[in-house]
N, C-alpha and C positions, 0 to 999 in steps of 0.2 A: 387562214383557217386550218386547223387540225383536224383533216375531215376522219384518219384513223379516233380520234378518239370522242368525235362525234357518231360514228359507227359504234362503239363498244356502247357510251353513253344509251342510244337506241334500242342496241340488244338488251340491256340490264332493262331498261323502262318498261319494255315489253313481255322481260320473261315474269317481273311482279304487278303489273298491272290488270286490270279486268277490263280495260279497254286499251287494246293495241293500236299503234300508229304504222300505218303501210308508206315504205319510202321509196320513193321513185325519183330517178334523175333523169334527164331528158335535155337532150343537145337539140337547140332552137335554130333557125338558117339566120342569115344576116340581116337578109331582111324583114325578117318576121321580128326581131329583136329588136331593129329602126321601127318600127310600124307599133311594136308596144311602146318602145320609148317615147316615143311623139303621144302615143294616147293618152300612157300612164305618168308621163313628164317623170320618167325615170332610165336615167342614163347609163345606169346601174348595169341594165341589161344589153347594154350596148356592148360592155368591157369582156361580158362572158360567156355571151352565146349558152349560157346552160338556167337549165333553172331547176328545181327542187322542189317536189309534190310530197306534203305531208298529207294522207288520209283515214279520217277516224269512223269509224262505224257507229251508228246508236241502232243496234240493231231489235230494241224495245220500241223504237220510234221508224225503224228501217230508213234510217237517215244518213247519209254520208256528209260528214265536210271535206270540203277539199282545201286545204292550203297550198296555195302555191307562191314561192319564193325565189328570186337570184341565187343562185350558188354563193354570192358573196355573204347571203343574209341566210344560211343553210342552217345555221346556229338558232338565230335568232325565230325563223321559223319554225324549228324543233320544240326551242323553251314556250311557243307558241302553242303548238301544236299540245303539249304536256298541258298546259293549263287548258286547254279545251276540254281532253282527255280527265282533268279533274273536277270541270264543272262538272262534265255528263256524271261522274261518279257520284257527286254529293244531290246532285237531282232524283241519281238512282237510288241513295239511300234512303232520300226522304221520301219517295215512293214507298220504298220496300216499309218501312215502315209504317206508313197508311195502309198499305196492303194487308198487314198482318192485322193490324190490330182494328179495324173497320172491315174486315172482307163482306160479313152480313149486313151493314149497311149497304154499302157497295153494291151487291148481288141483289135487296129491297129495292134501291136504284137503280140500277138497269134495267129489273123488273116492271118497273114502272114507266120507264120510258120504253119501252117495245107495247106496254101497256096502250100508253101517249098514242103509239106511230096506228095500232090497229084501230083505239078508237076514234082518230081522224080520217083514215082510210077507209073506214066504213059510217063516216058522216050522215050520210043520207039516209040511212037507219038509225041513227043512234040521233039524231036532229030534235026527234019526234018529242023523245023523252029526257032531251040533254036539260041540264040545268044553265047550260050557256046558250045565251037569245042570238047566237051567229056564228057560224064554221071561225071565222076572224077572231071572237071571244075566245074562243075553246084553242085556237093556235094560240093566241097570249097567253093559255094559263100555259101553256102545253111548255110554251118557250121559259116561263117564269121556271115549272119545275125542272126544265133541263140546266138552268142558268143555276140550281138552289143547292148543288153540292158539296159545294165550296163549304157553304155555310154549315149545313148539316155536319159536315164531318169534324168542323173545326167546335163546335159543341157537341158533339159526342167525344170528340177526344178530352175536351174542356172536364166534362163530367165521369169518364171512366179512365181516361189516361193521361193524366196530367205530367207527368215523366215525360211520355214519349212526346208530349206537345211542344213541352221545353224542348225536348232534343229538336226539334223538327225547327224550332223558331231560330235556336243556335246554327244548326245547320245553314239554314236560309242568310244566318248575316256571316258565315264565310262566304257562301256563292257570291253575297255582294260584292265582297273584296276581290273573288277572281274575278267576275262580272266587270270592277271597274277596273281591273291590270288588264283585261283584253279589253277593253274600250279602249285605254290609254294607248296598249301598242297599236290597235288598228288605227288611229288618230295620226300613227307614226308614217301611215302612207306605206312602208317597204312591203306590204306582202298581199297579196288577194287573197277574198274567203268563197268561194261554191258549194249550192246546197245540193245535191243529189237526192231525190226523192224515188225508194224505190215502191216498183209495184207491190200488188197486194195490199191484205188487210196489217194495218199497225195495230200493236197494243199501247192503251194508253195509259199514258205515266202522269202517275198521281203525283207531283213536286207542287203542291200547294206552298203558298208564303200566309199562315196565316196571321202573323203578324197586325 
């Protein structure tokens, strides 16, 4: 492995990317490297006592993944680590583009669901006069309009923004293809994936498939 020019490779990734990869190398004890290998039936880590932490950020979702790899497979976790790095991008642009062009749908929706959350918190007043015959009715409809945005937005794009629907559907069938080349290598066994979920409030990312 050419770890010099696996290093340069890293630096050019990250100085044009909008999501950077954090690299960490980390020397394992001997026995801690028998104790994965027996778990992981990977021998790999027997030979190098090291192993190689890729880490990406979603910081829209406050998410971290963790890759963690053999120093043998330092590569291969990197070219890994980049396609993760590329999903998150093309998820983010099909947000960014819901974002823009639906915001006042969006803002309607939200609206309406804090709407939802007061008129079931204050049930036992609102019972009296409700049009729904049971607290139980009035949480289904409640659940039906939080579950209805998908749809909403994907006919409102239908009828004011048909451009950007296409782009958004295009969009969607590249993820497929990075989607199925990280399935493919995780199916390869050489590397673990860890999700990190950080505290506080996330913002949520609109990557609809409306397909």
């Amino acid at each position: 492995m050419n770890f010099g020019s696996l290093i340069n490779a890293y630096n050019t990734f990250n100085s044009y990317s909008l999501n950077k990869i954090n690299l960490n190398i980390k020397k394992i004890s001997q026995q801690e490297s028998f104790i994965r290998a027996l778990h992981e039936s990977n021998c790999i880590l027997m030979r190098n006592h090291c192993e190689v932490t890729y880490e990406i950020e979603n910081k829209k979702e406050k998410v971290k993944h963790i890759i963690t790899v053999p120093l043998e497979f330092a590569i291969e976790g990197f070219e890994f680590s980049k396609l993760m790095c590329n999903q998150l991008s093309i998820r983010v642009h099909i947000h960014s583009i819901i974002a823009l062009t639906c915001q006042s749908l969006i803002d309607t929706y939200n609206k309406g669901v804090l709407g939802w959350i007061d008129y079931l918190s204050n049930w036992n007043e609102n019972k009296y006069l409700s049009v729904y015959k049971s607290y139980d009715e009035a949480t289904k409809s409640k659940d039906r309009f939080i579950h209805s945005l998908k749809a909403k937005l994907k006919e409102y794009l239908r009828r004011y923004y048909p451009l950007e629907l296409s782009k958004i559907n295009e969009l969607n069938l590249q993820l497929d293809d990075v989607n199925k080349t990280i399935r493919t290598i995780i199916e390869k066994n050489y590397l673990t994936i860890n999700t990190d979920i950080y505290a506080g409030n996330t913002e949520v990312l609109y990557d609809y498939d409306f397909r």
